[in-house]
C-alpha positions in Angstrom: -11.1 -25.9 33.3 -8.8 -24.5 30.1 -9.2 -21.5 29.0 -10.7 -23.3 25.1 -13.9 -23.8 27.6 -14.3 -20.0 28.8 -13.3 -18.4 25.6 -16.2 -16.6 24.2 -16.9 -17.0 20.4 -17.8 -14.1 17.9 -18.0 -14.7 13.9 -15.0 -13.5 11.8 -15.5 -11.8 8.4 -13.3 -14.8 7.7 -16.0 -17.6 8.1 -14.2 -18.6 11.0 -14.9 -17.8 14.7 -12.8 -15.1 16.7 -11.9 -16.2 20.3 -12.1 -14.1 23.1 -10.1 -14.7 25.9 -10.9 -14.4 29.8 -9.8 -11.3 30.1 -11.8 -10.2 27.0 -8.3 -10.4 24.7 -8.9 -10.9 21.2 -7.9 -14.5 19.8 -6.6 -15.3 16.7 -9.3 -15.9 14.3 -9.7 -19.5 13.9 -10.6 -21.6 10.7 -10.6 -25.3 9.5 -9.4 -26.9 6.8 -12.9 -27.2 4.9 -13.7 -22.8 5.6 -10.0 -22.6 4.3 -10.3 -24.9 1.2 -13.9 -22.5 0.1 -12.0 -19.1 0.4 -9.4 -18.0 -2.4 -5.8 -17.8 -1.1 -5.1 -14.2 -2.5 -8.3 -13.4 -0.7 -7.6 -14.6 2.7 -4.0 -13.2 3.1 -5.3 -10.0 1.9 -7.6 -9.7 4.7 -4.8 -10.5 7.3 -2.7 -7.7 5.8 -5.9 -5.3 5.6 -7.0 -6.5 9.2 -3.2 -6.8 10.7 -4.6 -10.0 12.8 -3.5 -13.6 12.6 -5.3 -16.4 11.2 -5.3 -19.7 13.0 -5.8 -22.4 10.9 -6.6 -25.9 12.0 -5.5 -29.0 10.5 -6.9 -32.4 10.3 -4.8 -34.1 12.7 -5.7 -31.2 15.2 -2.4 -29.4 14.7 -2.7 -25.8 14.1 -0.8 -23.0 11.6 -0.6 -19.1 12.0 -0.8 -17.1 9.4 0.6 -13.5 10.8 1.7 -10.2 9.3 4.4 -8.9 9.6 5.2 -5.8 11.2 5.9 -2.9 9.7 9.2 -1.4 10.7 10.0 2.1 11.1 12.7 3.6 8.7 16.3 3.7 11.0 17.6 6.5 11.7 20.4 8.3 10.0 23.5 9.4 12.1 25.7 12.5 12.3 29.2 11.6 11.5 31.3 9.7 8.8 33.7 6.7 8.0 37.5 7.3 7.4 39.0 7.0 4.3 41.0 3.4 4.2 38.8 1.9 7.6 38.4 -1.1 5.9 42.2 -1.9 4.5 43.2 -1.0 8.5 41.1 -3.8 10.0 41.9 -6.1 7.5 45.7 -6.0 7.2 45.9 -6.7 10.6 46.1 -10.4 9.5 
C-alpha cells in the first residue's frame, strides 16, 4: 500500500485538493492541468506567496511541477572590525 492510497483529501481554496499525509502532514496542494488553465496566473502565484505553501501541479503525461516560495531570508549580520588599507594590491601581487 503507498502512501497516495492513505493520504486523506481536503479542498484547497485553489480548486485543487490538499493531501494529508499518514502522519496528518500537510501535502502540497495539488492541481491539474484543466483547474490550472481556469485560474489566472497572477492570481495563483499570489496565493502561494500569501499562503507560503507549494502548489503541485500535474501534467498530462502524469509528471508533476512545484510551484514554491521562496524563503524569506533574514538580513546578515554586520561585524565589528575593518579591512586594511591596500588588502587587495597584497593578495594580488603575489603573482
Amino acid at each position: 500500500m503507498n502512501d497516495d492510497t492513505t493520504r486523506q483529501e481536503e479542498q484547497s481554496s485553489f480548486g485543487g485538493k490538499i493531501g494529508l499525509g499518514k502522519r496528518g502532514k500537510k501535502m502540497p496542494k495539488t492541481l491539474t492541468m484543466d483547474e490550472l488553465k481556469a485560474r489566472p496566473v497572477e492570481e495563483l502565484l499570489q496565493e502561494v506567496d500569501d499562503t507560503q505553501e507549494p502548489v503541485r501541479i500535474v501534467l498530462a503525461g502524469g509528471h508533476e511541477i512545484d510551484i514554491k516560495p521562496a524563503p524569506k531570508l533574514k538580513p546578515m549580520i554586520r561585524l565589528e572590525g575593518y579591512i586594511p588599507e591596500g588588502w587587495k594590491d597584497a593578495i594580488y601581487s603575489q603573482e
